[in-house]
Backbone bond lengths (Angstrom), bond angles and torsions (degrees), N, CA, C in turn:
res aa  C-N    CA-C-N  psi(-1)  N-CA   C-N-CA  omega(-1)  CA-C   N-CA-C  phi
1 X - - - 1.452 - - 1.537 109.12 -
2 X 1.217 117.64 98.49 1.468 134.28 -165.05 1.391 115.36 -114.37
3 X 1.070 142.70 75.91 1.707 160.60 146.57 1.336 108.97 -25.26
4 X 1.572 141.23 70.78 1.209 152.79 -170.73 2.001 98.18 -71.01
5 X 1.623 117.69 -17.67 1.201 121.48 158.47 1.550 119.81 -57.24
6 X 1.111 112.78 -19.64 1.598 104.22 -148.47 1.520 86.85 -130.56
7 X 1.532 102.34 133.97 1.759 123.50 -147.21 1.733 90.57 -87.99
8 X 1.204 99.12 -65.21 1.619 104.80 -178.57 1.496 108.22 -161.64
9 X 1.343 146.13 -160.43 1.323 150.75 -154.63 1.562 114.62 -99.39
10 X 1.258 115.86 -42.56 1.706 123.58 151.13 1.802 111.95 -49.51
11 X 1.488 108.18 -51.87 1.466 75.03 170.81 1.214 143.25 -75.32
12 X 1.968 108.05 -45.14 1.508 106.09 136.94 1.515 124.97 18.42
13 X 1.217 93.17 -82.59 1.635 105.78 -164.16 1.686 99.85 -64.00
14 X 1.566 110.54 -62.24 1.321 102.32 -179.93 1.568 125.55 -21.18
15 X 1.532 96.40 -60.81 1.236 116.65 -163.92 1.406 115.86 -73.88
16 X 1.245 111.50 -25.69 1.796 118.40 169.25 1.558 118.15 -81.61
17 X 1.442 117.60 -11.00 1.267 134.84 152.78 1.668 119.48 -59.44
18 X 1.374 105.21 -52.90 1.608 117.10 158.48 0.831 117.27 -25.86
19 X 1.461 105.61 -76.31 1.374 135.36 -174.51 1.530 100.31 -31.70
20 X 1.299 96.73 -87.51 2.050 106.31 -159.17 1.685 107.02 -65.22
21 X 1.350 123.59 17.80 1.084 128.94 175.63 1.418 109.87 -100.11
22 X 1.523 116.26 -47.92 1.442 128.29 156.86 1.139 123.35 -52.64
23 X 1.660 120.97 -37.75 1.349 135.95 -177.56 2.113 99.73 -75.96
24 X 1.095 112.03 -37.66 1.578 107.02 -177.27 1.335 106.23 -83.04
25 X 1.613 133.37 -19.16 1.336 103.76 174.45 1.400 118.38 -78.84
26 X 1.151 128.90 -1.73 1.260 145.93 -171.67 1.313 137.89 67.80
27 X 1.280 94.75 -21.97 1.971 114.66 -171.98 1.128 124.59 -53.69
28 X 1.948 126.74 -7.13 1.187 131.40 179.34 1.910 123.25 -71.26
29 X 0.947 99.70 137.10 1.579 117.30 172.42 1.780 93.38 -37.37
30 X 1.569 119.59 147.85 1.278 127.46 177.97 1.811 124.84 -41.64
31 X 1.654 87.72 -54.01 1.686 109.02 176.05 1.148 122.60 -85.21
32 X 1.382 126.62 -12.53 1.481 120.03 150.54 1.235 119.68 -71.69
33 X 1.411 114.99 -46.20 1.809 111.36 162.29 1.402 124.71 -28.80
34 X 1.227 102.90 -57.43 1.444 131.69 179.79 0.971 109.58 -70.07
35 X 1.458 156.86 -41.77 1.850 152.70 115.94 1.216 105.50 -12.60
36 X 1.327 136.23 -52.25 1.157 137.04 -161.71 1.243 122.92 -81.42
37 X 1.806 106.29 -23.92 1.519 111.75 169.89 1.390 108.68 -82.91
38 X 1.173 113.08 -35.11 1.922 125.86 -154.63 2.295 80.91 -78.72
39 X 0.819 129.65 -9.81 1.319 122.27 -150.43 2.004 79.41 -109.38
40 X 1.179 120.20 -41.03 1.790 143.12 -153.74 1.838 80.22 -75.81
41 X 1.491 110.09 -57.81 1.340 115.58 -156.60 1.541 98.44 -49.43
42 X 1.614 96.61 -59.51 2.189 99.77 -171.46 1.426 111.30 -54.44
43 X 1.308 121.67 -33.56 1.488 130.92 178.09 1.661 101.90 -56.53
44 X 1.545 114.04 -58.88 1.311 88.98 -172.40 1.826 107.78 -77.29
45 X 1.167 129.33 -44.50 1.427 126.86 174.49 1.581 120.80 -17.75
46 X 1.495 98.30 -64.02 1.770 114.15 146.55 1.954 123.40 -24.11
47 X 1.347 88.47 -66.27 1.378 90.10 -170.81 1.783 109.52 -70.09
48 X 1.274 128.30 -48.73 1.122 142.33 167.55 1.581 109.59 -32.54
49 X 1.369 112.75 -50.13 1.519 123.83 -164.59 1.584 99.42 -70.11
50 X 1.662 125.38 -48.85 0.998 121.84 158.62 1.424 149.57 -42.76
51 X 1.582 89.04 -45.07 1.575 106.15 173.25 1.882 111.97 -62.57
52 X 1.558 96.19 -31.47 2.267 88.92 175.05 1.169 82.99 -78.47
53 X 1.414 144.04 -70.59 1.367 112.33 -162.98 1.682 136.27 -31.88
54 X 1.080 93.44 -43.42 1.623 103.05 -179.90 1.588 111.75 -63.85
55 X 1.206 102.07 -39.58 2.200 118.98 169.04 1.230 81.12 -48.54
56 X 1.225 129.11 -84.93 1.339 142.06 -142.97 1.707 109.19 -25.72
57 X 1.544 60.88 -66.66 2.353 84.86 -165.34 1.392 88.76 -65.34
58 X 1.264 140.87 -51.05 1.552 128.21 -177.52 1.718 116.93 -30.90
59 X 1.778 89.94 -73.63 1.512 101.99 168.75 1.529 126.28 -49.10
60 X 1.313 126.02 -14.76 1.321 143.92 164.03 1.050 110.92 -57.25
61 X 1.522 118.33 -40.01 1.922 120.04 -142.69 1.817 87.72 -128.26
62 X 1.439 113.83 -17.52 2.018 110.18 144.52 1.339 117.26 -45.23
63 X 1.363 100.38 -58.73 2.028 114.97 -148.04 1.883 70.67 -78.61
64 X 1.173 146.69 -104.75 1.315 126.22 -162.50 1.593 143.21 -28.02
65 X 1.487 98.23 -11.52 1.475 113.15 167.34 1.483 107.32 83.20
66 X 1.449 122.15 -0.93 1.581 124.26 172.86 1.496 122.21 -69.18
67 X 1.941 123.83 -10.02 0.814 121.90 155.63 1.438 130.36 -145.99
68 X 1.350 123.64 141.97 1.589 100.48 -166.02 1.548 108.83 -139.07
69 X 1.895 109.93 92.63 1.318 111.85 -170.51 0.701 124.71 -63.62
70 X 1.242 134.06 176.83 1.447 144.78 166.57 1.577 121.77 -28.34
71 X 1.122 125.43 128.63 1.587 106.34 175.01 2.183 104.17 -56.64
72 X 1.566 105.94 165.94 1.765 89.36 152.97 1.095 128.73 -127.28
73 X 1.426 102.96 53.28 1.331 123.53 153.66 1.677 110.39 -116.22
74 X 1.170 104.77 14.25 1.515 110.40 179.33 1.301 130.53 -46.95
75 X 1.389 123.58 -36.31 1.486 156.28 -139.69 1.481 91.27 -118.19
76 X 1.638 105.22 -48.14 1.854 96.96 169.11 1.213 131.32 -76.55
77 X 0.874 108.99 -12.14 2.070 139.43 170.20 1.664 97.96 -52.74
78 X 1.550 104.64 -70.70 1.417 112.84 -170.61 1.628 118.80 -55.65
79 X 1.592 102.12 -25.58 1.447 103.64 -170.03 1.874 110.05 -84.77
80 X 1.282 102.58 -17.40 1.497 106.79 145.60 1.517 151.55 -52.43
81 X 1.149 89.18 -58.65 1.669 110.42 176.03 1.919 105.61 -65.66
């Protein structure tokens, strides 16, 4: 599922920001709303699809030992000590 609209993941976001900004003032005609969500939906689908990718390659560059994040309990670690 390939969106030849959508530049890369920063804009995405930009643009799905638009979106629910137009979508919260409410004032739009029924079917532009409705364009405007169905348009919100691929934006996030997009962004989502990217975001496992990025897990992906993370968890990729774990199992090789080239990077080793933070635990996430890290932040609860500190509130111990």
């Amino acid at each position: 599922m390939s969106d030849t609209s959508i530049k890369d993941f920063e804009a995405a976001i930009a643009e799905l920001e638009t979106i629910v900004k137009k979508l919260e003032e409410g004032d739009l005609p029924l079917e532009q709303s409705l364009a405007l969500y169905e348009r919100g939906v691929q934006l996030s689908r997009f962004c989502h699809a990217r975001l496992e990718e990025a897990e992906r390659r993370i968890e990729i560059l774990n199992e090789r030992g080239e990077l080793k994040p933070a635990p996430a309990s890290f932040a609860a670690d500190d509130d111990r000590t």
